[in-house]
N, C-alpha and C positions, 0 to 999 in steps of 0.2 A: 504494500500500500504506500499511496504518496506521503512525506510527511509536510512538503510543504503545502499552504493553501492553493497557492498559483499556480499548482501541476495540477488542477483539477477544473474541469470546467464542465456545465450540464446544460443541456437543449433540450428543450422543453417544446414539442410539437401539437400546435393545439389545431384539432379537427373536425369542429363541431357540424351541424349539418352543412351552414351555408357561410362557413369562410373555411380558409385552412393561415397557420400562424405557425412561426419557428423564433422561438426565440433563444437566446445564448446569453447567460449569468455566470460569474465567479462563481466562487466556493461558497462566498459571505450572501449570496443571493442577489448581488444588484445584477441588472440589468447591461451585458455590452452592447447588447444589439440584437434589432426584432426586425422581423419580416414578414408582413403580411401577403394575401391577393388583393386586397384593397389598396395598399402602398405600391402593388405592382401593376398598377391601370385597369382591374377588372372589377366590372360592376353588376352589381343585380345578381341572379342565379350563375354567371358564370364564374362568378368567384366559387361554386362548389362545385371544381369541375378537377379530375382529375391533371388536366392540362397546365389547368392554374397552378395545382396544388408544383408539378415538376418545374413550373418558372418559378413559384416560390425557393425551391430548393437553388437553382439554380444562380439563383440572387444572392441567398444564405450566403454560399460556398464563397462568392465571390468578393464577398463584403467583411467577409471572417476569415480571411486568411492569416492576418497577422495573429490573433489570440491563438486560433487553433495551433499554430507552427511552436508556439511557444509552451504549450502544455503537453503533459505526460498521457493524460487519462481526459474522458470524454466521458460520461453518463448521459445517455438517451431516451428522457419518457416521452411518452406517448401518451395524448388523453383526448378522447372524443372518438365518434363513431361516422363520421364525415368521408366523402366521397374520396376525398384528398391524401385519407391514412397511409392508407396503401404506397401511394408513388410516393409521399414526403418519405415515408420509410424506408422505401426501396432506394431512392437518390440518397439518402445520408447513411445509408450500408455501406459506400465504399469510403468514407472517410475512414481511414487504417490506426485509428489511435480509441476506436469505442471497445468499450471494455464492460460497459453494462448497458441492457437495451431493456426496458419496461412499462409494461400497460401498468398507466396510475388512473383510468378510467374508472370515474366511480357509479359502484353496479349497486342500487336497491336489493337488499335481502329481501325482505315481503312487500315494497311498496307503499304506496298509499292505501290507506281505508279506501275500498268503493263505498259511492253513493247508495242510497237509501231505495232499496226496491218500489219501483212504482206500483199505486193502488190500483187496481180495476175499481 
């Protein structure tokens, strides 16, 4: 394991139905840099488009070169159920320094109460 902060860096891939977002923080949580399909020109339903989701990545790559080159370790979650999962995942597989890859998608045990049966 790393013992400094700075050999650690985590991306945070968010893919909910109608956007996809990658974001990249330190160790301590701040924020170096985010990338939306919104920030990448698409608007409406096409931002939940797989297409979107591979320019997003695309941009990520290009914009994070300097931190990623500088770190040891990479941690990769994943959270949403979005069109976009899939390719943002597929495109930051081959970045060669991830070393943990995890769904932090959060899944309802039982749900909500249903409503109240209607009366005839």
């Amino acid at each position: 394991m790393c013992i400094s902060d700075s050999d650690i860096l985590f991306i945070y891939i968010r893919a909910p139905l109608n956007n996809t977002g990658i974001i990249l923080t330190n160790f301590q949580g701040n924020v170096l840099n985010w990338v939306t399909a919104g920030s990448c020109g698409f608007k409406g339903a096409r931002k939940a488009t797989p297409f979107a989701a591979q320019t997003v990545v695309d941009i990520f790559r290009t914009k994070t070169i300097d931190p990623r080159e500088k770190c040891r370790e990479i941690h990769l979650y994943i959270s949403g159920i979005g069109p976009g999962r899939e390719t943002a995942l597929r495109g930051l597989k081959k970045l060669e320094k991830i070393t943990v890859i995890r769904d932090i998608t959060p899944l309802p045990h039982n749900g909500c109460r249903p409503p109240k049966k209607r009366r005839t």
